[in-house]
C-alpha positions in Angstrom: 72.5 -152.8 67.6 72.5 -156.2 68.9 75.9 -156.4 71.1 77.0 -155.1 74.6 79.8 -153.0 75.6 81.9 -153.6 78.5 83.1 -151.0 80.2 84.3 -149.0 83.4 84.0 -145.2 84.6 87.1 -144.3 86.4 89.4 -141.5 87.4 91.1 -139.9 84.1 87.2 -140.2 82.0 85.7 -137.8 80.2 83.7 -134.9 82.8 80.4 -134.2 81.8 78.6 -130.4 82.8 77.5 -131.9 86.8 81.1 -133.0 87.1 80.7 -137.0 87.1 82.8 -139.2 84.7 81.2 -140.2 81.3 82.2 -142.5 78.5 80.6 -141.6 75.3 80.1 -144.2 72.5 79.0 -144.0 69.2 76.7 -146.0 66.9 75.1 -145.2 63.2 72.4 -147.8 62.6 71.9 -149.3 59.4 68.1 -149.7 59.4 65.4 -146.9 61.0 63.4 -147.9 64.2 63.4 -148.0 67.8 66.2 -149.4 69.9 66.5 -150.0 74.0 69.6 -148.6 75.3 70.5 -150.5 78.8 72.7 -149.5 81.0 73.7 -151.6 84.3 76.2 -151.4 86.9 76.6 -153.1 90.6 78.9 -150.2 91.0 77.2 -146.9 90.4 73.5 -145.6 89.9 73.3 -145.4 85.8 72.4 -142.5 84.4 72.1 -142.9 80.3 72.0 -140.0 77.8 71.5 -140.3 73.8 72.6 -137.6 71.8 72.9 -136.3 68.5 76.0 -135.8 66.2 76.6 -132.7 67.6 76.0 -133.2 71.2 72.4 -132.4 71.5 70.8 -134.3 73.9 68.1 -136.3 72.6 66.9 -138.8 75.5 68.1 -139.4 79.3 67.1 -141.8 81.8 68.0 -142.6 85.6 66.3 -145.8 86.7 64.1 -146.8 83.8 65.9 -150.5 84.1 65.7 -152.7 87.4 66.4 -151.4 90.0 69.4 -148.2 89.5 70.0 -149.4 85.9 69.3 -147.0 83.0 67.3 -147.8 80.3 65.6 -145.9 77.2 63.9 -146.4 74.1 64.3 -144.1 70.8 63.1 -144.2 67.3 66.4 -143.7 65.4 67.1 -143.1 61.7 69.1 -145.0 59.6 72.7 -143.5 59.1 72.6 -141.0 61.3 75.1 -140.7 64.2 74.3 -140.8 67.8 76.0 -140.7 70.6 75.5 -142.7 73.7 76.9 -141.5 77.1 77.1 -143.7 79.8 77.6 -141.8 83.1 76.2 -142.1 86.7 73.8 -139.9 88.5 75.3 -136.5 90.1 76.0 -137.0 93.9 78.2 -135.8 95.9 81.0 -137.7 94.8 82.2 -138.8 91.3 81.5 -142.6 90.9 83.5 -144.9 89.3 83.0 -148.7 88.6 82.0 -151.4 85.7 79.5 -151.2 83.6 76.9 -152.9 80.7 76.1 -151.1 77.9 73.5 -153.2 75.4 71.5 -151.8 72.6 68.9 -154.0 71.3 65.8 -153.9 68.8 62.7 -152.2 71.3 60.3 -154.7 72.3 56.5 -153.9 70.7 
């Protein structure tokens, strides 16, 4: 919580179940609360999932940032694992391009 990730969907990714590349990272917070999850690119329209451990999917968001950026808040628990999957939204074609991943204390 605190930093961003750089980092680029491209040919060779992870495929999620619509068929578009996905990078998945994963983060285990050391103190309860809620976070903001950002995801930007000039490159692709963001799509943003949170997830459980396991996979579940706990949170998605299309353009909850500026303009096509992705962004979500969610009350996590400390020391619990959750995945973050940074991904663009389904089209016609998989998209591919740089990206901004930043997790950050939510605003009140």
């Amino acid at each position: 919580i605190g930093e961003t990730a750089m980092g680029r969907l491209e040919s060779g990714d992870s495929v999620i179940g619509d068929s578009t590349y996905a990078d998945v990272l994963t983060f285990r917070p050391t103190m309860s609360g809620r976070v903001t999850i950002l995801l930007r690119s000039s490159d692709f329209d963001a799509y943003l999932l949170l997830q459980d451990a396991a996979g579940g999917t706990l949170a998605s968001d299309d353009d909850g940032g500026s303009g096509t950026d992705a962004q979500l808040t969610y009350a996590v628990v400390a020391g619990r694992t959750y995945r973050i999957v940074a991904n663009s939204f389904a089209g016609a074609e998989r998209a591919t391009g740089a990206y901004r991943l930043t997790v950050r204390p939510a605003e009140n």
